[in-house]
MDTraj code that builds the backbone (N, CA, C; nanometers):
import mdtraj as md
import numpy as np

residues = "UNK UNK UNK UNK UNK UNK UNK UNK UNK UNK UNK UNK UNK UNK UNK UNK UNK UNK UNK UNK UNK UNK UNK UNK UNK UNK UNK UNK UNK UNK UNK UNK UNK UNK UNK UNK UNK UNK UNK UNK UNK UNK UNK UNK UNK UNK UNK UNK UNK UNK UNK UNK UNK UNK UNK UNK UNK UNK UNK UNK UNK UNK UNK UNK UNK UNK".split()
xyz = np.array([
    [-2.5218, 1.6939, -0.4197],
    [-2.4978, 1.5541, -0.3884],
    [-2.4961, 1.5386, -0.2367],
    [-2.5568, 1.4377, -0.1841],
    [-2.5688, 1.4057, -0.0073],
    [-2.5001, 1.3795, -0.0133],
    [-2.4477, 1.3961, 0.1503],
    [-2.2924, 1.3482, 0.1893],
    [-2.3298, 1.2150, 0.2886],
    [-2.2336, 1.1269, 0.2357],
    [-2.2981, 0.9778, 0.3094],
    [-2.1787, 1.0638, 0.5105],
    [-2.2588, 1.0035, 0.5846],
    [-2.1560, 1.0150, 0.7218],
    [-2.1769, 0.7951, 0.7509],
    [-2.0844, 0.8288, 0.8330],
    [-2.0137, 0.6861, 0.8558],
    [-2.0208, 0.7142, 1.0287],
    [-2.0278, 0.5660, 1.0546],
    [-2.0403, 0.5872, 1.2469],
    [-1.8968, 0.5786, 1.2637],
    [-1.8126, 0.5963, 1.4007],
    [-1.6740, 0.5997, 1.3683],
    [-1.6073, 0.4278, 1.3759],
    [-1.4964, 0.4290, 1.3632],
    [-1.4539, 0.2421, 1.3143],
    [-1.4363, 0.2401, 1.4061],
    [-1.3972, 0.2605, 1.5144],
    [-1.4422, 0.1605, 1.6588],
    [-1.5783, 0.1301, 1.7036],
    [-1.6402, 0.2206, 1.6238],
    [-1.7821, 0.1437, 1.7062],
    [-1.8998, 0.1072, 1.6087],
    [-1.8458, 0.0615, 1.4743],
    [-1.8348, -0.0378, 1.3781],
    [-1.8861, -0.1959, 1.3948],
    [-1.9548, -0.2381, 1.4125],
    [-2.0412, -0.4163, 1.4343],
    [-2.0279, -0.5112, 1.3523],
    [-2.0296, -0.4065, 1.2458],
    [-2.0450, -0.5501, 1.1387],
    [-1.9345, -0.6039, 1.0869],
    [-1.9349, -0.7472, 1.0539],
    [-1.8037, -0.8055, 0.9898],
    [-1.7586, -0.7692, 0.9060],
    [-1.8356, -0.7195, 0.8186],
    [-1.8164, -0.6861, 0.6562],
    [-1.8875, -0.5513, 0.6736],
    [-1.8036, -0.4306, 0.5347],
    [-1.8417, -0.3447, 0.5329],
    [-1.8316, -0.3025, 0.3516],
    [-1.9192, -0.2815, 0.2955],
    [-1.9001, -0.2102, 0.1245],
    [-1.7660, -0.1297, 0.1095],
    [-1.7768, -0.1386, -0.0451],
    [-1.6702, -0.0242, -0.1400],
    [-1.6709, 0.1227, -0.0649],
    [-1.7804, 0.2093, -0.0451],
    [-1.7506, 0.3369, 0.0025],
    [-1.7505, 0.3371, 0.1626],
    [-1.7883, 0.2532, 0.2211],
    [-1.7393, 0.3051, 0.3653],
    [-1.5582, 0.2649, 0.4162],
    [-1.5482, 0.1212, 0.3065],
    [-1.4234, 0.0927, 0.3256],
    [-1.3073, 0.1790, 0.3011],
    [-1.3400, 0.2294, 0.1727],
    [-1.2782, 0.3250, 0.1297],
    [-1.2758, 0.4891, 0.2328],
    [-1.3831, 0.5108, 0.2455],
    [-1.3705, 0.6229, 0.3937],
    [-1.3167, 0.5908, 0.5067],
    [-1.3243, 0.4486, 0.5615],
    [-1.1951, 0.4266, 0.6741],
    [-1.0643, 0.4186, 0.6430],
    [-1.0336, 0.3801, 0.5228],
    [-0.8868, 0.3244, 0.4900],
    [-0.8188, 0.5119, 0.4049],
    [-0.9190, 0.5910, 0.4115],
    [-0.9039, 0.7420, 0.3340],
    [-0.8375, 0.6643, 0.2038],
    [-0.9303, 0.6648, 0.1203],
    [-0.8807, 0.5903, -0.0146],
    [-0.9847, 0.6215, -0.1443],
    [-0.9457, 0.6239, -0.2523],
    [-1.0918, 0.6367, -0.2937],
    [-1.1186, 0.4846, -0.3446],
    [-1.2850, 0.4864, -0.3929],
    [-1.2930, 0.3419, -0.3795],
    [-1.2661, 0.2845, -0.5149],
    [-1.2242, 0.3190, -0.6313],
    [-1.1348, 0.2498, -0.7522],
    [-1.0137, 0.2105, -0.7013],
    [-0.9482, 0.2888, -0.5677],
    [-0.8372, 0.2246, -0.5623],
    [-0.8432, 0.0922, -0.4677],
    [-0.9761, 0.0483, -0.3902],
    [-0.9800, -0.0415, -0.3694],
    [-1.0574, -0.1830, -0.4370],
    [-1.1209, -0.1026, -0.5385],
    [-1.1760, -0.1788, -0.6458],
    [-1.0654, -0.2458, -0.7279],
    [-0.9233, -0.1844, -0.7414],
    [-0.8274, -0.2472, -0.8205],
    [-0.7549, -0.3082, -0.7358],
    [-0.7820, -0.3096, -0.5874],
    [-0.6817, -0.3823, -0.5256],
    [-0.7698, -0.5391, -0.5084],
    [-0.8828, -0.5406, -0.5384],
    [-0.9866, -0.6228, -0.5415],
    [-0.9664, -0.6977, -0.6641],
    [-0.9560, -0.6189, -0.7722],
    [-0.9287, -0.6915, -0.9164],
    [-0.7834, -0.7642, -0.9242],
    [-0.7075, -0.7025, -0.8883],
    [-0.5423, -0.7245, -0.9142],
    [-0.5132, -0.7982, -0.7727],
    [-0.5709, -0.8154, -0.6322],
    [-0.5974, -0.8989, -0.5175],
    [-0.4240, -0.8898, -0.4882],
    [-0.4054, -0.7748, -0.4886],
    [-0.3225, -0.6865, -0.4159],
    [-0.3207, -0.5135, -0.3395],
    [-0.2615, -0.5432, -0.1911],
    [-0.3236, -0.4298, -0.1413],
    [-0.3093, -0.4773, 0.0545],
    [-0.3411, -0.4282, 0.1049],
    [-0.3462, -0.4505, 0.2616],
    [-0.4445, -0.4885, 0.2450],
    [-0.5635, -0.5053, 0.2334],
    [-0.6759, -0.5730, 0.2427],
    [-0.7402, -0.6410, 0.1107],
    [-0.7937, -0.7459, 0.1272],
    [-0.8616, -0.8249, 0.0377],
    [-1.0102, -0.8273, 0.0787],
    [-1.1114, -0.8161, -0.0139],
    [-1.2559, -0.7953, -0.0194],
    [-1.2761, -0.9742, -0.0025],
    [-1.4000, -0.9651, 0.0583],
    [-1.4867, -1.1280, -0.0212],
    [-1.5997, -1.1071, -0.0856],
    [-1.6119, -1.1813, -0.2045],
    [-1.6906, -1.1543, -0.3248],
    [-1.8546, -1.2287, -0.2665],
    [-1.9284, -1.1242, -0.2940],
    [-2.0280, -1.1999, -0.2463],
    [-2.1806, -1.1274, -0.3392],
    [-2.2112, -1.2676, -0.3889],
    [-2.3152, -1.2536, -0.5482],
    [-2.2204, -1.1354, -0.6070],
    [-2.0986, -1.1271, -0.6302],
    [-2.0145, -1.0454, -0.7154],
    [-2.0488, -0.9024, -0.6422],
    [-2.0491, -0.9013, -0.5553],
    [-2.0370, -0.7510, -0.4753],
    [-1.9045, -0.7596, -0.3858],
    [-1.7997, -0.6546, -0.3667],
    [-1.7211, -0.6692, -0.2546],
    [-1.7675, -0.6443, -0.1244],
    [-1.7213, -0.7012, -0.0485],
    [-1.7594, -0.7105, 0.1110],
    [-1.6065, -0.6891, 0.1745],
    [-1.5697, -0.6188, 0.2412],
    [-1.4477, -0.5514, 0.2744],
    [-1.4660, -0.6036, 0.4605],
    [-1.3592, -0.7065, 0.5083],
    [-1.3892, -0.7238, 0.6601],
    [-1.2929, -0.6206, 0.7498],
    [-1.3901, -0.5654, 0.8274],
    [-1.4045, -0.4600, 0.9475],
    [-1.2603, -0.5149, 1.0098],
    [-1.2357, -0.6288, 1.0746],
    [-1.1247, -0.6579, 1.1800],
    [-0.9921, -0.5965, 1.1130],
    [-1.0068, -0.6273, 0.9815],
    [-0.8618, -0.6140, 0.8950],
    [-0.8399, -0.4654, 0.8848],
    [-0.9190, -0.3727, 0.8428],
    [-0.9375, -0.2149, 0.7923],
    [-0.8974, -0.1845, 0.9866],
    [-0.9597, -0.2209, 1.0961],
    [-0.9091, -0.2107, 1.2040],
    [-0.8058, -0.1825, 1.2422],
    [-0.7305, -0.3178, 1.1904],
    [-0.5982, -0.3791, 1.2572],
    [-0.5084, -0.2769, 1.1799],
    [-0.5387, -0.2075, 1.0407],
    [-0.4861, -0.1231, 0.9384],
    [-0.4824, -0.0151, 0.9760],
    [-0.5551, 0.0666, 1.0245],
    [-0.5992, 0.1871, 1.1127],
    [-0.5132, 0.1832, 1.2524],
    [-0.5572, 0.0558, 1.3015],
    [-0.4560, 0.0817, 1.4352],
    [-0.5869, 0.1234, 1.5282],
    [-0.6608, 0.0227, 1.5044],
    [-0.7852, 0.0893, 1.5873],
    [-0.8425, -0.0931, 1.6998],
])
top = md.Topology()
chain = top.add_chain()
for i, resn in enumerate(residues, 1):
    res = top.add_residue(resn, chain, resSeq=i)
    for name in ("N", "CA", "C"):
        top.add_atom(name, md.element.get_by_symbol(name[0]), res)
traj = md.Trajectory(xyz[None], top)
């Protein structure tokens, strides 16, 4: 299995970021942010978009301490 690599979260651009990179900044796996998505509890909230989560960068940031 390839191993996805991630650029590091400070030097991160985009507003929005998917289920597995979110989950690799926040060290989480990504069901547990898939249920914090379903149950819309959790330090961060996704925005649903065409029913995909979109996870925003500033917040996973401000969470990190970055």
């Amino acid at each position: 299995m390839a191993q996805t690599t991630y650029p590091p979260l400070e030097s991160e651009t985009r507003p929005l970021i998917g289920t597995d990179a979110a989950a690799f900044y926040l060290n989480r796996k990504q069901q547990t942010l898939r249920w914090w998505a379903t149950y819309e509890r959790g330090p961060v909230l996704p925005i649903r978009i065409n029913g995909r989560l979109a996870w925003p960068v500033a917040r996973i940031k401000e969470i990190v301490g970055v």
